[in-house]
Structures are given as C-alpha cells and as structure tokens.
C-alpha positions in Angstrom: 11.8 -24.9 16.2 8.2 -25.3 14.7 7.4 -28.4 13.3 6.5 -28.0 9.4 3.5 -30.5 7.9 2.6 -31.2 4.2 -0.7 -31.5 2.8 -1.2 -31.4 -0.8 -4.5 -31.9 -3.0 -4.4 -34.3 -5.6 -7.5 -33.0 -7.7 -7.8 -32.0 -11.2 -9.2 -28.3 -12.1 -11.9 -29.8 -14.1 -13.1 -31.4 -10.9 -12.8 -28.6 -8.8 -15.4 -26.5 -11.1 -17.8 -29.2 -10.8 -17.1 -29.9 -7.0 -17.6 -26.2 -6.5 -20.7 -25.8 -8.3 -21.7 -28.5 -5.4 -20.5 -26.6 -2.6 -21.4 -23.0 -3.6 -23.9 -22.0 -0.8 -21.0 -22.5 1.9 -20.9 -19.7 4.3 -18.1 -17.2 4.9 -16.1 -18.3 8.1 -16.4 -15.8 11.0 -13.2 -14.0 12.5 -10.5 -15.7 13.5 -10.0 -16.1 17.5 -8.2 -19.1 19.1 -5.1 -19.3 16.6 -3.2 -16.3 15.6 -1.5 -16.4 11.8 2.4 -15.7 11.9 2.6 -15.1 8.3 1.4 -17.0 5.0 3.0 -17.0 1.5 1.9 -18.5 -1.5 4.0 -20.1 -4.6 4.2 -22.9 -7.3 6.7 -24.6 -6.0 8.8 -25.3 -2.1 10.9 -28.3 -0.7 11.9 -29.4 2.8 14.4 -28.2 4.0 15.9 -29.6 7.7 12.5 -30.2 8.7 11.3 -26.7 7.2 8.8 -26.5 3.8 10.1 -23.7 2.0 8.6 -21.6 -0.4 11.1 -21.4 -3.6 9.0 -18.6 -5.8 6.9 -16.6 -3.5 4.3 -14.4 -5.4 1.0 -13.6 -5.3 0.1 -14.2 -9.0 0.4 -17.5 -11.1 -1.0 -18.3 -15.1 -3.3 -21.2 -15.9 -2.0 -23.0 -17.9 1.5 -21.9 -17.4 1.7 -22.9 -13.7 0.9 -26.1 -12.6 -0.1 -25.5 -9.0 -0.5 -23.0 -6.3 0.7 -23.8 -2.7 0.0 -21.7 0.2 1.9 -22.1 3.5 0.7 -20.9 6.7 2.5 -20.5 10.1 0.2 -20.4 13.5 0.3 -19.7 17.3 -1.6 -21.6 19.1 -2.9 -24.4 21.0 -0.4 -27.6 21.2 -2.0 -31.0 20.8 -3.9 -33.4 17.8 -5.6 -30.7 15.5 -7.3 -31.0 11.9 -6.6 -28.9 9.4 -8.6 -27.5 6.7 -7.8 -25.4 3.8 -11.2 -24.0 2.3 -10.7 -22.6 -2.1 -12.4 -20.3 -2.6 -13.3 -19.1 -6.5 -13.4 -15.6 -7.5 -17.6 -16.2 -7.3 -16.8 -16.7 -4.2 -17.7 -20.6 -4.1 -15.8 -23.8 -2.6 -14.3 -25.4 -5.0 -11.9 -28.0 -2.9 -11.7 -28.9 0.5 -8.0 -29.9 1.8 -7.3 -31.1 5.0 -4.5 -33.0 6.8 -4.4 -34.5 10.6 -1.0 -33.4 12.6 -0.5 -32.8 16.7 1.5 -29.6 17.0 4.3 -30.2 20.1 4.9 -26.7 20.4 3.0 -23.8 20.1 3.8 -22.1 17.2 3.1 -24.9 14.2 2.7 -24.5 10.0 0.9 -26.4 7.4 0.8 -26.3 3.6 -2.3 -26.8 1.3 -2.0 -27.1 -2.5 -4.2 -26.7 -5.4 -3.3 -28.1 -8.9 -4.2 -25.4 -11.9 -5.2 -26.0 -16.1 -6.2 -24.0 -18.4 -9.9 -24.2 -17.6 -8.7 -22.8 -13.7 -11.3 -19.8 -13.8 -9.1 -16.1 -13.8 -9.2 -13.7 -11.2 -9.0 -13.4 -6.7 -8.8 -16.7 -5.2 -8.5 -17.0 -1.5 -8.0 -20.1 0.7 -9.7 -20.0 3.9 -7.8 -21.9 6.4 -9.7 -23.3 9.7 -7.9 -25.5 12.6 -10.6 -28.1 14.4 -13.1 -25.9 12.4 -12.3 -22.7 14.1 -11.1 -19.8 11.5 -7.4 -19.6 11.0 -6.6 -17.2 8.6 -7.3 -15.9 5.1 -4.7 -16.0 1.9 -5.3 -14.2 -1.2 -3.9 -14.5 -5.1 -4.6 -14.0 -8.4 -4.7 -16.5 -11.1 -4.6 -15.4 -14.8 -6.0 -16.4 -17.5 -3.5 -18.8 -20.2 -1.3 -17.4 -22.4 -1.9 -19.8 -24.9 -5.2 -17.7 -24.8 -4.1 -14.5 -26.0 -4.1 -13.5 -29.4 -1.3 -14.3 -31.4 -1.9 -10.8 -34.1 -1.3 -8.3 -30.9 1.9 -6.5 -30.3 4.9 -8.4 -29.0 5.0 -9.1 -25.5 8.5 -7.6 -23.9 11.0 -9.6 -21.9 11.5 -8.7 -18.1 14.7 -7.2 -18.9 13.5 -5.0 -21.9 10.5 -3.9 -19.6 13.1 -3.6 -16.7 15.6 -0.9 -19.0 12.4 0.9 -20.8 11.8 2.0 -17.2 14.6 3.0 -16.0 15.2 5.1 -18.9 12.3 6.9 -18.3 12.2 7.0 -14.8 13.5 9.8 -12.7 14.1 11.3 -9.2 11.8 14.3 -8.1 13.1 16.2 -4.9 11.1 18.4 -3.5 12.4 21.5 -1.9 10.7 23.8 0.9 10.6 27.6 0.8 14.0 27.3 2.6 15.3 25.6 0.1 15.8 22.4 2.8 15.1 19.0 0.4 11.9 17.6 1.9 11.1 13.9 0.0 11.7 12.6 -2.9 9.6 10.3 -4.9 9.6 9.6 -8.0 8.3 10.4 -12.3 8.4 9.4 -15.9 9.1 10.8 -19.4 5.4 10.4 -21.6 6.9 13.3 -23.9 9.3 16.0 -24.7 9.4 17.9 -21.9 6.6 16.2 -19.8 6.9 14.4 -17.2 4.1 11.9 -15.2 4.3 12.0 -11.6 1.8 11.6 -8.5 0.9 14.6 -6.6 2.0 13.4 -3.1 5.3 13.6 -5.3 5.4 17.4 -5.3 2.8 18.1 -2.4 4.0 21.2 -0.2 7.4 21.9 -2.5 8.6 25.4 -3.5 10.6 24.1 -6.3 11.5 20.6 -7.8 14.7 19.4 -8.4 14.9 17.0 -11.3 17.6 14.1 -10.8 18.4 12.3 -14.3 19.7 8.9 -14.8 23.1 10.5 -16.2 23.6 12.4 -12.8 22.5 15.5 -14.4 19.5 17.7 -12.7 17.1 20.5 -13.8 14.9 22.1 -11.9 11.0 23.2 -12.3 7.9 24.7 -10.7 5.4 24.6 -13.7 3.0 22.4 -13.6 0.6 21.6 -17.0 -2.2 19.9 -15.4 -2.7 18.1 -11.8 -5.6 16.5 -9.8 -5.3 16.6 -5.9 -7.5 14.1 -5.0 -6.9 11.8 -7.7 -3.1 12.5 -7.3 -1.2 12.9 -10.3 0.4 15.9 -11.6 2.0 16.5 -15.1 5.3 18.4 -15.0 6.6 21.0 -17.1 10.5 20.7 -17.5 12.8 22.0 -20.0 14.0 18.7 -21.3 13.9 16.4 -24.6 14.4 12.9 -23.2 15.8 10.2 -25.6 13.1 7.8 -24.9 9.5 8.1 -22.8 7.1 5.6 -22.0 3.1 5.1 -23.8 0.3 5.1 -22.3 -1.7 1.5 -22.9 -4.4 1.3 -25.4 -6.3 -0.7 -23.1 -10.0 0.4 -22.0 -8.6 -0.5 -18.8 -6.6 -2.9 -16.6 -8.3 -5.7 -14.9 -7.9 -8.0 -11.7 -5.4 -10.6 -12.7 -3.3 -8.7 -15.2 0.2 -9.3 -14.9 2.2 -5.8 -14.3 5.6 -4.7 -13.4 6.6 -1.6 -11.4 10.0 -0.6 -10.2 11.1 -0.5 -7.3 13.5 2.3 -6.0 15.1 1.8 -2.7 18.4 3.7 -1.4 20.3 0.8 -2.9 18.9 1.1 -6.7 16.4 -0.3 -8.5 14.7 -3.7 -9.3 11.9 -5.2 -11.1 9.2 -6.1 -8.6 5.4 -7.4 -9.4 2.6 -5.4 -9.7 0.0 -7.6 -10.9 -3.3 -6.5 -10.8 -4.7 -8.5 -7.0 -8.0 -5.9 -6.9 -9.7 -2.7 -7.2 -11.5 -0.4 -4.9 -13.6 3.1 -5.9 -13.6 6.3 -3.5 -16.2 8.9 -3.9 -13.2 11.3 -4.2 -10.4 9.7 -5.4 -12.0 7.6 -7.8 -10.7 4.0 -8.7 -7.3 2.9 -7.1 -5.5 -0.5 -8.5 -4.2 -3.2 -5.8 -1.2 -4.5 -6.5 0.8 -7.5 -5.6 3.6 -5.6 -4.2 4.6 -2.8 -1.2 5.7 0.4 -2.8 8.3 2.3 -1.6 8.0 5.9 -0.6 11.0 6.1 -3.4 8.8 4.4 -5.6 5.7 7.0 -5.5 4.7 8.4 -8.6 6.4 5.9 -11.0 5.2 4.3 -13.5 2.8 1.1 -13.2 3.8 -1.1 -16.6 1.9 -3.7 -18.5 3.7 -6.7 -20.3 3.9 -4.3 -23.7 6.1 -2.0 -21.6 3.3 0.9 -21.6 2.5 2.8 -18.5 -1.2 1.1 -17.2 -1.4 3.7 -13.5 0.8 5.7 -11.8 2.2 4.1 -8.5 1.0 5.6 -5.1 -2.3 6.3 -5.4 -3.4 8.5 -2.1 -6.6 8.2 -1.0 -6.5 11.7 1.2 -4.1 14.1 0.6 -0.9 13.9 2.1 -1.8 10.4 3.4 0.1 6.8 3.3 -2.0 5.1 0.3 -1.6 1.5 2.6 -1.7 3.0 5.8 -5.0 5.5 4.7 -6.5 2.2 3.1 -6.2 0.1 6.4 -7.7 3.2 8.6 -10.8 3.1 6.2 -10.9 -0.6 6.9 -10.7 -0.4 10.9 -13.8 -1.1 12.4 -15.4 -2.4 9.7 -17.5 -5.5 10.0 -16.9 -5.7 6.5 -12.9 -5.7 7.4 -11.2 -8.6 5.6 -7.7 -10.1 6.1 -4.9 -8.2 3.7 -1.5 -8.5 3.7 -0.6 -4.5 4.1 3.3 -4.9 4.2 2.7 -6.7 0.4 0.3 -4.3 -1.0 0.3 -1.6 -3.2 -1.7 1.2 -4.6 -2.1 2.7 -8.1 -4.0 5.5 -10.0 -5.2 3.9 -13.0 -4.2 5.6 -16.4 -8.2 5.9 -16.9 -8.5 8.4 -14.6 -5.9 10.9 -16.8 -7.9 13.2 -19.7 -7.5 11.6 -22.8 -5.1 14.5 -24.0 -2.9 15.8 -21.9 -1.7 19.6 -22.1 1.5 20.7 -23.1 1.4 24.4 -23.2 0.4 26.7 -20.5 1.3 25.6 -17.3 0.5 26.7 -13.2 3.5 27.6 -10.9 3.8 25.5 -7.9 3.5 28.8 -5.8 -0.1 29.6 -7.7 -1.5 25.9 -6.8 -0.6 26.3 -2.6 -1.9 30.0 -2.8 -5.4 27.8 -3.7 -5.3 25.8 -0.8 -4.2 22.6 -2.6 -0.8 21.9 -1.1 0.1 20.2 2.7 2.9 21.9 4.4 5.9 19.3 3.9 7.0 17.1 6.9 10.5 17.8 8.0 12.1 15.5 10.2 13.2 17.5 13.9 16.0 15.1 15.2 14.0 16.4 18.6 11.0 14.6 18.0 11.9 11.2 19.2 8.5 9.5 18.4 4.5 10.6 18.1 1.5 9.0 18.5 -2.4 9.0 18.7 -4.1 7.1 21.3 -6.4 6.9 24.9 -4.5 7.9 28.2 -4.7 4.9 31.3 -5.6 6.6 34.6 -5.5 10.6 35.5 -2.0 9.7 37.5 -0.2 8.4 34.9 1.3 10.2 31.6 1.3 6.1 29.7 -1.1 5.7 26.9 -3.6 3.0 27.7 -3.9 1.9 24.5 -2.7 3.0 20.7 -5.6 3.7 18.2 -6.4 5.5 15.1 -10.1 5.3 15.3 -12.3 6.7 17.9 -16.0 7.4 19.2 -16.9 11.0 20.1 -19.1 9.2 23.1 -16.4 6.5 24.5 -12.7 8.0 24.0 -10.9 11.4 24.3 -8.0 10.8 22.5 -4.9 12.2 22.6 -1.7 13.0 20.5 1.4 12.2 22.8 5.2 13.5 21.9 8.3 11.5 23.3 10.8 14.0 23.0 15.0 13.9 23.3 17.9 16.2 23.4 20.2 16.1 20.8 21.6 19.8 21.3 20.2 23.4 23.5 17.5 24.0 21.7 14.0 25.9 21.5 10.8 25.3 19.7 7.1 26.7 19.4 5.0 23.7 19.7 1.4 24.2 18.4 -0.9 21.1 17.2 -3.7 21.4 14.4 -6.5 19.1 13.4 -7.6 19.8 9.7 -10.8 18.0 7.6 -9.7 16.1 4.8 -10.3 19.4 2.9 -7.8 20.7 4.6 -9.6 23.3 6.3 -7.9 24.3 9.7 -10.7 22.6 12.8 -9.3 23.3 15.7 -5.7 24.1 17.2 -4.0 23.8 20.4 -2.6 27.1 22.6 1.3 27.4 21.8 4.0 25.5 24.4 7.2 26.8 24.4 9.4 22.9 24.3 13.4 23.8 25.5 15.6 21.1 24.9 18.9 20.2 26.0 21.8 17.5 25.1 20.4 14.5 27.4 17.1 15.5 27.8 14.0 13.5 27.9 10.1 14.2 28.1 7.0 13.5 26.7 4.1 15.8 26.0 0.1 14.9 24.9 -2.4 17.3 23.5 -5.9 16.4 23.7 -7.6 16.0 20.8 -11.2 18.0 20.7 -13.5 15.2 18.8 -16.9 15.7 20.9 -18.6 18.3 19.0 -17.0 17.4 15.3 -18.9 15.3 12.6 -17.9 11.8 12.5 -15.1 11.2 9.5 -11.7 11.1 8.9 -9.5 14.0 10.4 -5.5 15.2 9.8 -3.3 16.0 12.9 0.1 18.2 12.1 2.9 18.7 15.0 3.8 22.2 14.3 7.8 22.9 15.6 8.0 26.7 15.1 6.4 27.2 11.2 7.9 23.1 10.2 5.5 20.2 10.1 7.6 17.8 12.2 4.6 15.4 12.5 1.5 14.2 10.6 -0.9 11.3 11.0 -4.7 10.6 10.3 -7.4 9.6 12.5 -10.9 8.1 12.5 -14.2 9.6 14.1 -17.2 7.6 14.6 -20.4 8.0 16.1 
C-alpha cells in the first residue's frame, strides 16, 4: 500500500501576494517525464486515515473568504528512494505566489503527497494551478478556481437560492428528449428545459439525426414533436416547439455574461435519477465556428446533454453539452483539438464539462413559425443517428504493425499525411446468423461526403469472430479534422473523429 505524506503551508494570503509579486518572472515547467501522476484531487479539508490522507470535500471550486484553505493531493509512479517535493501556486496572472515543499523517501513505487494553501478575502479570484515537481523534475499540473467573497456581493440583488430550491427548480423544468429514427427505433436521449409555454431549450446534438421526438415529462406523461422554432448547428442549441403549458420554466440570467470562477449548478441525469452536481465556471475557450464554450467543474453525462446550466439565482446561464463539431463528444472533440499541441496542458477530461453560454442565444427568441425536423436534414444539417449493432464488438482508428500481422501497432486519433496510413479496424462477434453491407465514409466537418470505401458483404454467425480494417485515404486531403461513419446496411453503427496534420 503507498505510503501517504503531509506537507502543508503555513503562510497568510497577504503574504503570498507580496511573495508572488517577488517571484513573478518564474518560468513554466516543461513536460513531465520521469514520474507519471495517478490522480490528483483538491479540497478544503482531509484526515488520515490508516496511513491514507483523505480528501473529505473534493471539488474544484472554493470562496475566499468562505473557505479557509485549499489542499491538493497528488498520487505518483515512480522512482523509490529520498525525493523532494515541491508544490509550485500559481495565480491566475500566472505568477508564483508560494513555494511548498516537504522531504520524504518513497519505499515503493507508487507514493502521494499533499500541499496546502491557506485563503482570505484578499486571495485574488479566478484559475489557480499548483505545479508539482519531484527533485525539480515536473510532476504534474492541478487546476481550481477560487471565487471572489460573498461578503463581497451586493446585499440589494435578488436572493440567492438554496441548493435544494435550485435542485427542485430544475427538475421541474427539466425533461427527457428521445430521439426516434425514420424506423421509429429510439436512438439517444438527452435532455431539455421549459423557458416558456410551449418552448422548450435543448442542445442540438439532442435532436441531431431524429425523425421525431418523443417528450418524456416528469409526471410519466409524453408528447411528441418535430417543430422546431429556431436552432444553430454549430453553436448547438435548438428551441423546440411542443404543445405543452408547463407549470413552471426556468429564466434566462440577466447577466452580460458568466465568468471564470462563478459558482453554477447543473444536473446530473444518470440511469439511476438525478442529482445536484457542480458546474462552476473552471474556464473558457472561443472556436471560429462554434463560438465561446464554458468549462465546467464537472463531467456531463450523455443524459445530461442539453440541460440546463444554473446560476446561484436559479436562472439558466448556458446549455450543457456544448459540441464543438457536429455530432462530436464536446470532451472527447476538445482533447483531439488539444493532441499535438505544444501548447497542450494537463486537464482532467473525466471531470470536465462543456457549455454553450446563454450569450450565444438571440436576445428574443421565436415562438411562432417553426421548421419540421424533416425540412432541417433535407438541408444538410443533420448526422445520421448511431445505432448500436450488437455485431459490432468494438472499432477503432489507428496505424497497423508489420504487413503479416492484422494487430494495430499503435491507437491514434491524429495523423500526418507524410508519416502514417491509418486505418479504421472492426472486431466483430456473432450473436445470431446474420448479414450486413459494410461500407465506410470519411466526411469534412461540413459534413460533405470525402471519400468512401467499396461495399463488403460481413456474414455472421452465433460464435463467430473476426476483425476487419479499412484504410483510411489521408494523402491527398487538406490537413484538419475529418468524421469516419461505419455504415451496417443504411444504420450508422460507428462514428469517431480524426486529426490530419501536415
């Protein structure tokens, strides 16, 4: 069992500021190489426990002023011997502003250590990160949020709501969206919310390649729609026509806009039902496409997709999901953008989330004449929906070894038209005697079709194992960021994004 090591500092925030003022010019550490990061966590407060520091709040975002530290825990692999530990703060400018480090010989190879930083009211707002090095080699990066104090905050605004009264203003006026396919087969569901009679806020990955939507209210009720008053693809949100007068819906904030550090709420859907989860404000990022997309402090859910993204009023702030390309993972999308990047910094993927800012919607919103979901695909705008073909064991993109073998030598998302040919490769199993038309097509991000492989006719039978790879034709395409479908005669039973470089 690793061996768990305490090092807190013991410095007030007033110091820090004047320490980091000191110790602004520091360089940015380099990648890390010779110790690889487990996992990190941060909180206000941990105990031992049998030998093991544990984290008692874990969260991403704390309030000067309010809270009266911040510790971050780290857990290594590494080498085993004497080591010194540092744990470089770093201010949202960007400067040092403490320097914590601790002495401790690991006697196994995977170790842990704990920094902490003590907060007041004069702890500057916004993304802190502590840089941690082991016998000044880089050894991982952390990331949170400090807020500004609530004593702060102006005592003449609108009454701040309790967690529970933010919790139940949601659920109320959240609901289920299922999408149906031309066969009327359900193909996802995701999620919307009330912001009027008869309107309802959703994202458009939410109703992306449906025929029809199925409504699903909180009183096991369900309507169903295909009218559609207003919708932007590529800054994915949609605005729903449905023949309902909900008892309560939610406002959108008065805000100009939301900034890093503000403390949100979202709610999370999973098969089990629905909790309260935090969606502070942790950073923002602009696309020349999409526009601005909020980072949040927690995962969403695929459930969770097109809900709402609350302030501490109980007033909607973004809409959760926040694709980047069309009929992409937000996360998954974000990281691909972020491979091969010397600009590529350490996030925490599994605990991030991404929203479409409510600044992005027209000031008024329409509540008349509406499109038909059949009018929008017949412009190009909608994906074919993924269906799942219990055939398709797995699928992946990556380089093949040697010409005598069918394993991939490596898996990647991101390759140069001079150095790789990569591949798609299917691993396929029989559930039952049957027959498909296998065809694969690459598409831009436009989704205009690029190129598309000859048709394979795939039988099946109960028992039955293969695997089958397509070559993917990058060589004489620009460089950019392509879609690959697994066509199973007519279904999308596949779907994943790729990177082309020069």
């Amino acid at each position: 069992m690793p061996t768990y090591v305490r090092a807190c500092a013991k410095l007030l925030a007033l110091f820090l500021l004047v320490l980091g003022s000191a110790l602004g010019s520091a360089q940015s550490v380099p990648p890390m190489n010779s110790y690889r990061v487990l996992r990190s966590v941060s909180g206000s407060t941990g105990h031992e426990d049998s030998g093991r520091y544990i984290i008692d709040d874990p969260r991403s975002v704390f309030i000067a002023g309010k809270d009266a530290k911040v510790t971050v825990y780290f857990e290594w692999e590494g080498r085993t011997g004497p080591h010194h530990f540092e744990g470089l703060w770093k201010s949202p400018e960007g400067k040092i502003v403490l320097i914590s480090d601790f002495r401790y010989e690991a006697k196994t190879a995977q170790f842990s250590g704990y920094w902490s930083m003590l907060l007041s009211e004069a702890t500057p707002s916004g993304e802190w990160n502590l840089e941690a090095r082991i016998d000044g080699e880089p050894a991982g990066t952390h990331s949170f949020v400090i807020s500004g104090s609530p004593l702060s905050a102006s005592a003449s605004g609108p009454p701040l709501l309790s967690s529970a009264d933010i919790y139940q203003k949601a659920f109320d006026t959240t609901v289920t969206i299922e999408k149906i396919d031309a066969n009327g087969t359900p193909a996802g569901r995701a999620s919307g919310f009330w912001i009027g009679e008869g309107r309802l806020l959703t994202a458009f990955s939410a109703i992306d390649g449906a025929s029809t939507l199925r409504i699903l209210l909180r009183d096991g009720s369900q309507l169903t729609t295909d009218q559609v008053l207003a919708w932007d693809r590529w800054q994915d949100w949609a605005l729903l026509k449905v023949g309902h007068n909900p008892k309560v819906w939610l406002k959108r904030s008065l805000a100009a806009s939301v900034k890093v550090g503000d403390r949100c709420v979202l709610l999370e859907i999973v098969a089990a039902g629905a909790k309260l989860a935090d969606g502070s404000i942790t950073g923002k990022n602009t696309f020349p496409k999409t526009g601005e997309r909020l980072l949040i402090a927690s995962g969403v859910t695929p459930l969770s997709f097109g809900g709402p993204l609350l302030d501490e009023y109980g007033n909607y702030v973004g809409i959760l999901g926040g694709t980047i390309i069309p009929g992409g993972d937000p996360v998954r999308t974000l990281s691909l953008l972020s491979e091969a990047s010397a600009n590529n910094r350490t996030i925490d993927w599994e605990t991030t989330g991404l929203a479409v800012p409510q600044t992005v919607l027209p000031e008024v919103l329409p509540t008349a004449a509406a499109t038909s979901l059949a009018d929008i695909a017949a412009r190009g705008e909608m994906l074919s929906p993924v269906i799942k073909i219990n055939a398709v064991q797995s699928a992946t993109l990556g380089v093949m070894g040697s010409a005598n073998t069918t394993f991939l030598k490596a898996y990647k998302r991101v390759f140069s038209r001079q150095e790789h040919k990569p591949v798609a490769q299917v691993s396929w199993q029989g559930i039952e005697k049957e027959k498909f038309s296998c065809v694969f097509r690459l598409f831009n991000v436009d989704n205009k079709l690029v190129a598309e492989s000859k048709p394979r006719d795939i039988s099946m039978n109960s028992g039955k194992y293969m695997t089958t790879t397509w070559e993917i034709p990058v060589a004489g395409i620009p460089a950019g960021i392509y879609r690959v479908d697994l066509v199973l005669s007519g279904k999308t039973a596949w779907r994943e994004f790729l990177k082309v470089v020069d």
